[in-house]
N, C-alpha and C positions, 0 to 999 in steps of 0.2 A: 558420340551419340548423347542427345541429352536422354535428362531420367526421367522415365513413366509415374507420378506426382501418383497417382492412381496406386500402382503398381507396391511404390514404395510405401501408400498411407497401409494396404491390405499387408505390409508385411512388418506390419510394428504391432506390437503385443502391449497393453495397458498393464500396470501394476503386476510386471514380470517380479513379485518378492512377497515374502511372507507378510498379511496387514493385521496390523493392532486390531483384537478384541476392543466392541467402544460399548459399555450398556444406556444406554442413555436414562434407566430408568435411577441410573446410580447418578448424572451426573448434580452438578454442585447446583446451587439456588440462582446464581448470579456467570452470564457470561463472562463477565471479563476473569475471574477465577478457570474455568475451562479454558477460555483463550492461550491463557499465560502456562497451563500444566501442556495443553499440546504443542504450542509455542517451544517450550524445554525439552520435549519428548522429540519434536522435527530436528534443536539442535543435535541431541543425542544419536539421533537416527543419523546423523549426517547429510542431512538435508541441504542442498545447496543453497546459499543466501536466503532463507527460509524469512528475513526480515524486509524480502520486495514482495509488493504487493498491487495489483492492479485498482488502477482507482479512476470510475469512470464517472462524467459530468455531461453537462447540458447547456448547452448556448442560451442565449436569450431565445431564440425560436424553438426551443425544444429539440435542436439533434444532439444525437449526444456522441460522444467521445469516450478515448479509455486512451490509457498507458500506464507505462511500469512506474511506479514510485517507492521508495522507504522510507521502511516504519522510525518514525522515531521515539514513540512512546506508545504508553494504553495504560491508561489508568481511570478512575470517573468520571473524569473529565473527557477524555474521550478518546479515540485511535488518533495520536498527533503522526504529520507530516507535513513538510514545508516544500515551497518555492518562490518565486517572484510574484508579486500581483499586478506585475503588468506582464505577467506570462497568458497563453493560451487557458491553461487549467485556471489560474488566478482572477482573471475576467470572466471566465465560466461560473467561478462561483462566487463572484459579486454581484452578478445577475442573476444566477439560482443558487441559494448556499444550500443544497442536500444533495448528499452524492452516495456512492455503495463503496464497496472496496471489497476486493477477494482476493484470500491466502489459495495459492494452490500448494499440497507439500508429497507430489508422486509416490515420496521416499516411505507412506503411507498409508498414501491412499486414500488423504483428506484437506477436503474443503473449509475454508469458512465465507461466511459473506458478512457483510453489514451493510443496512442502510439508514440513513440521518442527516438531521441536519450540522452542518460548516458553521465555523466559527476561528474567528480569527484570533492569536492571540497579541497582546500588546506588544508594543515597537521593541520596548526591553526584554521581554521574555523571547523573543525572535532571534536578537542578536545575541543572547547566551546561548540558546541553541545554537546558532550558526557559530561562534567561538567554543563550542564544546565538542566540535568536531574536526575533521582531520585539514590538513594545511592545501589540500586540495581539494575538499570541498568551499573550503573558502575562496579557493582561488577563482573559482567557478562561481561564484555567487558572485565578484567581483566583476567578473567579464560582465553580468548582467546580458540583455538585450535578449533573453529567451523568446523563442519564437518567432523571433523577427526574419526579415528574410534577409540571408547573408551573400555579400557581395563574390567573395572569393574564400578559397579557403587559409590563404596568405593571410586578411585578415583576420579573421580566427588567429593565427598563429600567435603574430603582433601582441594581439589583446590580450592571450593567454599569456604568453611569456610574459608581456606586465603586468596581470594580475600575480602570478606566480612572486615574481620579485615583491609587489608588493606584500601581499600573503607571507610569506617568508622575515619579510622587512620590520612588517608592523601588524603583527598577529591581531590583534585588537581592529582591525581598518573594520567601517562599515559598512554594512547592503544592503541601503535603507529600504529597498524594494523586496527585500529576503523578508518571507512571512511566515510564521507556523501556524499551521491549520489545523482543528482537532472536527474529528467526526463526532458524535455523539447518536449511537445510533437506539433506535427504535423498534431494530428488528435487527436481529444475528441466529444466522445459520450455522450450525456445524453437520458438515457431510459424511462419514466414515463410510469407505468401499469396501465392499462383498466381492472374495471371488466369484459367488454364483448371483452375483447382480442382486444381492436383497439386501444393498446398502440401504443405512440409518442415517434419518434425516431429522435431526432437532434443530427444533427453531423458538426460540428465547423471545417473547415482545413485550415490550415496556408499558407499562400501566402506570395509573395512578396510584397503584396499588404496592408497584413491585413490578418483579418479571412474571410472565407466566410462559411454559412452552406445552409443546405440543410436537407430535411425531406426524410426520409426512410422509406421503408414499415418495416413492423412490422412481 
């Protein structure tokens, strides 16, 4: 028998755990300081991969798109993450560079979003990123050809296994099409959930000035 999709959504329970007390009238001047203290509190929590995060874009026509990616920084310069830029996301944001990004972290019941504009960094700051990670992410950035449409999964195989060897071979090889992308956003949300649904919503936006926030209903 298959499963009633209905049945099974009415029998899941949201934030079945104790959530962090958040004040927002306590929080810090600047987001990326909050980022980074719940950022520690999600690892602590034991939050699952709490460093993927949803990152959605926009075609040259305006539809727009999402999927999973990881973080690999946040600092002024802005939430970095990479990929090919003859990828799908990569041509998205060569055509529009501003895009959002959102943390989901169950384990307590909070949100964050951002939105800003893309930025690419240079050819050498890319390929240290991509050699400062693990021997199969590299092997992956080798295969290249993201998004394209694949013939079989035999070939898949082929190219992996020689990326792999190569990867292995000659740590240093490069993916000239391997880019790091940093967000720099304009506006950042942080969400903290209420059992009785009177979650807190601050939201951080960027001035000429500084930041300034403000609370949002819920």
């Amino acid at each position: 028998m298959e499963p009633d999709l209905h049945e099974l959504l009415r029998s899941l329970r949201v934030w079945d755990t104790e959530l962090p007390a958040f004040a927002p009238e306590d929080a810090p001047a600047d987001p990326l300081t909050l980022f980074t203290r719940w950022f520690a509190e999600a690892v602590a929590a034991g939050q699952a991969e709490p460093h993927t995060m949803t990152l959605a874009t926009a075609d040259e026509d305006g539809s727009p798109d999402v999927r999973t990616v990881m973080l690999h920084g946040a600092d002024d310069d802005g939430w970095a993450f990479a990929s090919h830029v003859t990828s799908r996301k990569g041509r998205q944001l060569a055509a529009r560079p501003y895009a959002a990004l959102g943390f989901y972290w169950p384990a307590q019941g909070r949100q964050i979003r951002l939105r800003g504009e893309v930025t690419t960094a240079s050819p050498e700051e890319s390929q240290a990123d991509l050699h400062a990670r693990s021997t199969g992410a590299l092997a992956a950035a080798l295969v290249g050809r993201q998004s394209e449409v694949l013939p079989s999964r035999a070939e898949l195989d082929r190219a992996s296994d020689a990326a792999w060897e190569r990867a292995e071979r000659t740590p240093d090889s490069p993916a000239p099409t391997w880019t790091l992308y940093r967000l720099r956003p304009d506006e950042v949300e942080f969400f903290q959930g209420d059992a009785r649904r009177r979650h807190a919503r601050l939201v951080y936006r960027r001035t000429e000035a500084g930041w300034t926030t403000e609370l949002l209903w819920p």
